[in-house]
KOLSETI-904249 format. One record per residue: x negated, y, z negated of N, C-alpha, C in turn; residue in three letters. Coordinates in pm, 1 decimal, decimal comma. Layout:
// KOLSETI-904249
+----------+----------+----------+----------+----------+----------+----------+----------+----------+------+
|   n.east |  n.north |     n.up |  ca.east | ca.north |    ca.up |   c.east |  c.north |     c.up | type |
+----------+----------+----------+----------+----------+----------+----------+----------+----------+------+
|        X |        Y |        Z |        X |        Y |        Z |        X |        Y |        Z |  ALA |
...
+----------+----------+----------+----------+----------+----------+----------+----------+----------+------+
This chain:
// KOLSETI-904249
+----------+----------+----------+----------+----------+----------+----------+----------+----------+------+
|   n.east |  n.north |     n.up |  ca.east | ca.north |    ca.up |   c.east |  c.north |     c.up | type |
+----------+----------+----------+----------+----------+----------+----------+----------+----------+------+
|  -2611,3 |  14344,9 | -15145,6 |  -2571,4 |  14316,2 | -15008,6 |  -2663,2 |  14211,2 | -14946,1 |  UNK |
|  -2848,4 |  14243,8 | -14973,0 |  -2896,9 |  14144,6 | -14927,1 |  -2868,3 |  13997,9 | -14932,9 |  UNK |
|  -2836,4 |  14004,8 | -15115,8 |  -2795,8 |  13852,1 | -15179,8 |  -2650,5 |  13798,4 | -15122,0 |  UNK |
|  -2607,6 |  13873,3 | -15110,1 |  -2489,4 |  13788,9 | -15034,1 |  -2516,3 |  13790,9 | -14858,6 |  UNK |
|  -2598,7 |  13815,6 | -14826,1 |  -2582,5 |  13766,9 | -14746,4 |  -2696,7 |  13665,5 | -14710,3 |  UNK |
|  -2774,1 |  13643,3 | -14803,8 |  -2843,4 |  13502,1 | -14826,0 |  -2782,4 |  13402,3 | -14852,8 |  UNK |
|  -2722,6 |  13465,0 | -14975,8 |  -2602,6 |  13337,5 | -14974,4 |  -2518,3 |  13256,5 | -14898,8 |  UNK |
|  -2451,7 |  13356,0 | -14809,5 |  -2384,3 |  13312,9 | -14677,9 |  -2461,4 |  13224,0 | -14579,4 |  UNK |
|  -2546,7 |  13272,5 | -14559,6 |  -2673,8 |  13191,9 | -14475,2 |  -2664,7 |  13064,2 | -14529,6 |  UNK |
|  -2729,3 |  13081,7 | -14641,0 |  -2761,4 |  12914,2 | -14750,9 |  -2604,9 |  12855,4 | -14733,1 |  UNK |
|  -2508,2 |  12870,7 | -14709,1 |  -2406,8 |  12826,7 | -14712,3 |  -2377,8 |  12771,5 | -14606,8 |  UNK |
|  -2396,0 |  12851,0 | -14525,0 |  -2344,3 |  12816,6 | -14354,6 |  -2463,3 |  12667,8 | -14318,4 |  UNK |
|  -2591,7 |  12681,4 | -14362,1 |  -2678,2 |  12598,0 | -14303,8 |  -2626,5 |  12489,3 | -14397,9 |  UNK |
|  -2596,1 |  12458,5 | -14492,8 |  -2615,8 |  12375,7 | -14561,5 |  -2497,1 |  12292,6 | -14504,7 |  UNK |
|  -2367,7 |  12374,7 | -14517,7 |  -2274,4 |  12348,2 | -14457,7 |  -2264,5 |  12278,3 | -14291,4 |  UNK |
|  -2347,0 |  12321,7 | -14209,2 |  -2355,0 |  12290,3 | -14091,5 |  -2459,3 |  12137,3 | -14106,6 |  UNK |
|  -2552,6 |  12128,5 | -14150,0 |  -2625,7 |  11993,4 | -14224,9 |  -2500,0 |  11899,5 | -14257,4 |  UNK |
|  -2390,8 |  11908,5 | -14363,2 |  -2319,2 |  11850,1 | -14372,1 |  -2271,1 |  11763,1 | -14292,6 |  UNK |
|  -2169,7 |  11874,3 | -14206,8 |  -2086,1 |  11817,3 | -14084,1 |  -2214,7 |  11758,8 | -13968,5 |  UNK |
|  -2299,3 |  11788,6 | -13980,7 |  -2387,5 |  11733,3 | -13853,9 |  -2401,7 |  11576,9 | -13894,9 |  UNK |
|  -2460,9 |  11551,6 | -14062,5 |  -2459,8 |  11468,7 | -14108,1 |  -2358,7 |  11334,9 | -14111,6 |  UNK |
|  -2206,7 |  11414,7 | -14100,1 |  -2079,7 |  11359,0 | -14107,1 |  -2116,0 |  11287,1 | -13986,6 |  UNK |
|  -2109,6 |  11360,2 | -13873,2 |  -2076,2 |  11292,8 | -13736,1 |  -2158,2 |  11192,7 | -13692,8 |  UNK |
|  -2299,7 |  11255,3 | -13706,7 |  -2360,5 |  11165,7 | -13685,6 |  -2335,0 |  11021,1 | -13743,6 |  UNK |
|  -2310,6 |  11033,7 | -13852,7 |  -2252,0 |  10879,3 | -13933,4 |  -2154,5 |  10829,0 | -13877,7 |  UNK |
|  -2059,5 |  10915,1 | -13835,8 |  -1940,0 |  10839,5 | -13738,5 |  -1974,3 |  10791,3 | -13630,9 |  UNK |
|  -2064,4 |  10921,5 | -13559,3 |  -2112,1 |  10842,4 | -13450,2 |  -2144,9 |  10675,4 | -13441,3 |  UNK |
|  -2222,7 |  10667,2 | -13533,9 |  -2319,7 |  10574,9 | -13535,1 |  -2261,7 |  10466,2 | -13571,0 |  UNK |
|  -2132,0 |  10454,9 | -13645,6 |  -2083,6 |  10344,9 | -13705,3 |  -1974,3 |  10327,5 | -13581,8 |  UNK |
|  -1932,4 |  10414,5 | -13505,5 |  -1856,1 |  10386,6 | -13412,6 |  -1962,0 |  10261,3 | -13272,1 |  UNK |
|  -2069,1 |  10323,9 | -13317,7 |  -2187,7 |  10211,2 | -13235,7 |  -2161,0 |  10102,4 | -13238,5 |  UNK |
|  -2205,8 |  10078,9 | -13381,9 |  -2208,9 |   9947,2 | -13445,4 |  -2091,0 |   9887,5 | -13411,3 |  UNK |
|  -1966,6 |   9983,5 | -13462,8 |  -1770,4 |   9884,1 | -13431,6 |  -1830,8 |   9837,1 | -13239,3 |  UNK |
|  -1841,2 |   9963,2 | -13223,5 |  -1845,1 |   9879,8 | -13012,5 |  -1920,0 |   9768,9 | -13042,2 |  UNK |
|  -2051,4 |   9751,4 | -13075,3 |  -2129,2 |   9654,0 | -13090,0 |  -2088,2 |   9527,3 | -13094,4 |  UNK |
|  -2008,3 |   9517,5 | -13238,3 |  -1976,0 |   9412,2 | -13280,8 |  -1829,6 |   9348,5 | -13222,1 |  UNK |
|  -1758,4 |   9474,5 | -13178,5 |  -1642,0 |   9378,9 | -13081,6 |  -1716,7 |   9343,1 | -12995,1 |  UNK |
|  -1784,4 |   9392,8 | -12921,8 |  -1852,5 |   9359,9 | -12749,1 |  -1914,8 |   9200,9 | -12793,1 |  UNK |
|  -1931,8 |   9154,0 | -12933,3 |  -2033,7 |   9006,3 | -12938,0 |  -1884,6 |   8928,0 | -12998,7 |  UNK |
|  -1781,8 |   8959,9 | -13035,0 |  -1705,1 |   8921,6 | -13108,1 |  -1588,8 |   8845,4 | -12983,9 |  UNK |
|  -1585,0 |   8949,3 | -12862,8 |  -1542,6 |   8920,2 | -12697,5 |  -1664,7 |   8829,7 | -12641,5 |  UNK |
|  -1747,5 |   8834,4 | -12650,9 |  -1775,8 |   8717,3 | -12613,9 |  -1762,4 |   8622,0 | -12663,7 |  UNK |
|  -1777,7 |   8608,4 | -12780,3 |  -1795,1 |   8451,8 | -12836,4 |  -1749,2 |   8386,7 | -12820,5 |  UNK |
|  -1572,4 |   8471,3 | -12840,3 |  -1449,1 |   8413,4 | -12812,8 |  -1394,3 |   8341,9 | -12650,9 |  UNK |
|  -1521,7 |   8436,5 | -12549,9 |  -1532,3 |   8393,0 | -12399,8 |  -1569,1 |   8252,8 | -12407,5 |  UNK |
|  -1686,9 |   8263,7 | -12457,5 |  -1815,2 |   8138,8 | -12463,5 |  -1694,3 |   8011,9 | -12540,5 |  UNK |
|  -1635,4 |   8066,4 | -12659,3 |  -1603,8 |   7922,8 | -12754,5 |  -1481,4 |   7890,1 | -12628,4 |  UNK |
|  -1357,5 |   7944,2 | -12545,7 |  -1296,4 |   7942,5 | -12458,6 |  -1365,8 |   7833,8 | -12391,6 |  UNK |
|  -1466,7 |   7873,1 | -12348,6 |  -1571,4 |   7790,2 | -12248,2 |  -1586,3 |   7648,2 | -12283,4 |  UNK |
|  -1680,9 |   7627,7 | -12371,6 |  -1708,4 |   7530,3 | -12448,4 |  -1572,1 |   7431,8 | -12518,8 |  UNK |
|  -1460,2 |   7520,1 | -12514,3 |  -1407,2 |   7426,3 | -12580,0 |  -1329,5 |   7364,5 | -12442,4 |  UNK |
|  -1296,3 |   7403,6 | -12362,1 |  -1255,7 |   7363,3 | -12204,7 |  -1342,9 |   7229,8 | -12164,8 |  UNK |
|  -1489,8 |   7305,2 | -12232,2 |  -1588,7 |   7159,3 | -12146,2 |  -1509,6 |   7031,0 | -12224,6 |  UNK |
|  -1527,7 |   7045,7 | -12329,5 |  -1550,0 |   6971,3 | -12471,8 |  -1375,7 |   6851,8 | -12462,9 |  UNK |
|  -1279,3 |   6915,9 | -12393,9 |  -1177,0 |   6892,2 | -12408,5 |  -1152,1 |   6790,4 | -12240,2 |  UNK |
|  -1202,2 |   6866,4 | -12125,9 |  -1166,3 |   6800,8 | -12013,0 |  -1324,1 |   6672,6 | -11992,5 |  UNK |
|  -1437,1 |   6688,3 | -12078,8 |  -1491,3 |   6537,9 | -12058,6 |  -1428,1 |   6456,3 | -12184,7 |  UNK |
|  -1315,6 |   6477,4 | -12228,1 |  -1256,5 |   6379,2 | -12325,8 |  -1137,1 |   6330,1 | -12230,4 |  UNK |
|  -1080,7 |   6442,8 | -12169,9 |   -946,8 |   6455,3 | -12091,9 |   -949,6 |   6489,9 | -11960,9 |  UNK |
|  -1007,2 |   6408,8 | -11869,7 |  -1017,5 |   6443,3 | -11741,1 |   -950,2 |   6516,1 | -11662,3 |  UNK |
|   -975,8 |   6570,9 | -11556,2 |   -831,1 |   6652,9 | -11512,1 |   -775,8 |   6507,6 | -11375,9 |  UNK |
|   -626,0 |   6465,2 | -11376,5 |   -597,1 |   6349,4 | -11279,2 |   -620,2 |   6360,8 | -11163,9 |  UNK |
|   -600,4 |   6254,6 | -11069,7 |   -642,3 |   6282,2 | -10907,4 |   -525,7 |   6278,3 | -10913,9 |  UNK |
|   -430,6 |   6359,6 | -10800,7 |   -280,1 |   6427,8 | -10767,3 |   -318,5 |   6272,3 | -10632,9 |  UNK |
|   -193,4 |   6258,5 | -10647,6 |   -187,8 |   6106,9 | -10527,4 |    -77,9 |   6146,5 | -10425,1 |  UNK |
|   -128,0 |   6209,6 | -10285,8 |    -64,7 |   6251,5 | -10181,3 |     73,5 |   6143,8 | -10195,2 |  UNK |
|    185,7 |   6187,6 | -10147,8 |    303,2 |   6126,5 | -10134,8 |    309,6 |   6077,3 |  -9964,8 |  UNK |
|    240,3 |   6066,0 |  -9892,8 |    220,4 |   6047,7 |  -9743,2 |    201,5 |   5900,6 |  -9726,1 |  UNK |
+----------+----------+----------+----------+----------+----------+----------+----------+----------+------+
């Protein structure tokens, strides 16, 4: 009776290690995914940016000529 219920013990902890182990890894890689969209949204802000500059000192924007 004792041994099984050592066993159970050794089971449950080891078992609970596991899944703690699991999540935490998800956790953590779910970090990293936010991480790397959050730099991946910008860049795409910034290259937006840059390519606007890059395009209107090639391509000015016109002066609109009042009809008056």
């Amino acid at each position: 009776m004792a041994v099984a219920a050592l066993v159970f013990v050794y089971v449950f902890i080891i078992t609970f290690i596991i899944v703690l182990a699991y999540y935490l890894l998800v956790g953590l890689l779910k970090l990293i995914g936010f991480i790397l969209m959050s730099i991946i949204i910008y860049l795409g802000f910034f290259l937006h940016w840059l390519i606007e500059k890059v395009y209107r000192s090639i391509f000015p924007r016109r002066e609109r000529v009042s009809k008056n």
